[in-house]
Phi, psi and omega in degrees: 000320182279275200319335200294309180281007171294303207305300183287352168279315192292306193307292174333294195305279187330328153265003195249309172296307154343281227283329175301323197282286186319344176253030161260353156289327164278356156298319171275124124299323167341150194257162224276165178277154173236126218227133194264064175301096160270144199251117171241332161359115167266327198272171163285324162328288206270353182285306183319308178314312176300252196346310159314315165297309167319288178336300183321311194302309189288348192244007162307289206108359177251060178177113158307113192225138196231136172253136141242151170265123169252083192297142176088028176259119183242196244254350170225062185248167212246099145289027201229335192290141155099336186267137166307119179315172158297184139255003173232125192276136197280149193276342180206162195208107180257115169255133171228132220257076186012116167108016179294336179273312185261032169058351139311329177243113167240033142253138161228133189277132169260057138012092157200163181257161205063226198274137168275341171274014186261011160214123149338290207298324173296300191304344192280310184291318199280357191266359205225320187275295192320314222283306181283348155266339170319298209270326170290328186234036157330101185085354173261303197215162175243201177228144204228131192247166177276003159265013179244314169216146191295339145337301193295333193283318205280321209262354202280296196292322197281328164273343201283340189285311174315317190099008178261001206217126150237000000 
């Protein structure tokens, strides 16, 4: 019964983020953002979440969106080391981390490079994703931005240096 409403929260979250994230695209003109999902998730429970999540952010329209799975990811883990760059470096990078289900891990990082308050638009998005992860992972994890902690800034500035973050 409880997996059956993890499932049925991420699909909810996945239109409730959607639908929000789109009417901040009709607000922009801007061509759409390109958003980087590492899925380090072991369980079904929390992989749905993700997914759910993802979906929503793709089913905007304002946001390109690519998932990877990252094994071994623990709660400061690097899941980008070792993978081949892009050629167009993605605008926000979202990690979720191994261990979410069993409360080793209660962050999930929200990833961009610089001050996010210094575009509207970023801070409007990272404030619309924490709301959607807020609500799929209620009470397991929150969402931690590089103005919350210095892990998010530092590993932030190390991809954008990377070539993975502009």
């Amino acid at each position: 019964m409880k997996m059956k409403r993890s499932i049925i929260a991420a699909l909810f979250l996945g239109l409730i983020v959607g639908g929000s994230l789109a009417a901040v695209a009709d607000s922009s003109s801007a061509s759409p953002y390109r958003v980087l999902v590492v899925d380090g998730t072991k369980t079904l429970a929390s992989t749905m979440r993700v997914m759910g999540l993802a979906g929503g952010i793709r089913q905007s329209g304002v946001a390109d969106v690519t998932v990877i799975l990252a094994d071994d990811l623990g709660p400061f883990g690097d899941p980008l080391r070792g993978r081949s760059r892009p050629e167009t470096p993605f605008d926000l990078i979202l990690i979720v981390p191994r261990g979410i289900d069993d409360g080793t891990a209660t962050r999930i990082w929200i990833l961009v490079a610089g001050n996010p308050r210094e575009n509207p638009l970023v801070a409007q998005a990272i404030e619309l994703l924490r709301g959607g992860i807020g609500r799929a992972f209620a009470g397991i994890a929150s969402a931690v931005g590089p103005l919350d902690d210095l892990w998010a800034a530092l590993t932030a500035s190390a991809y954008v240096r990377e070539g993975w973050l502009q």
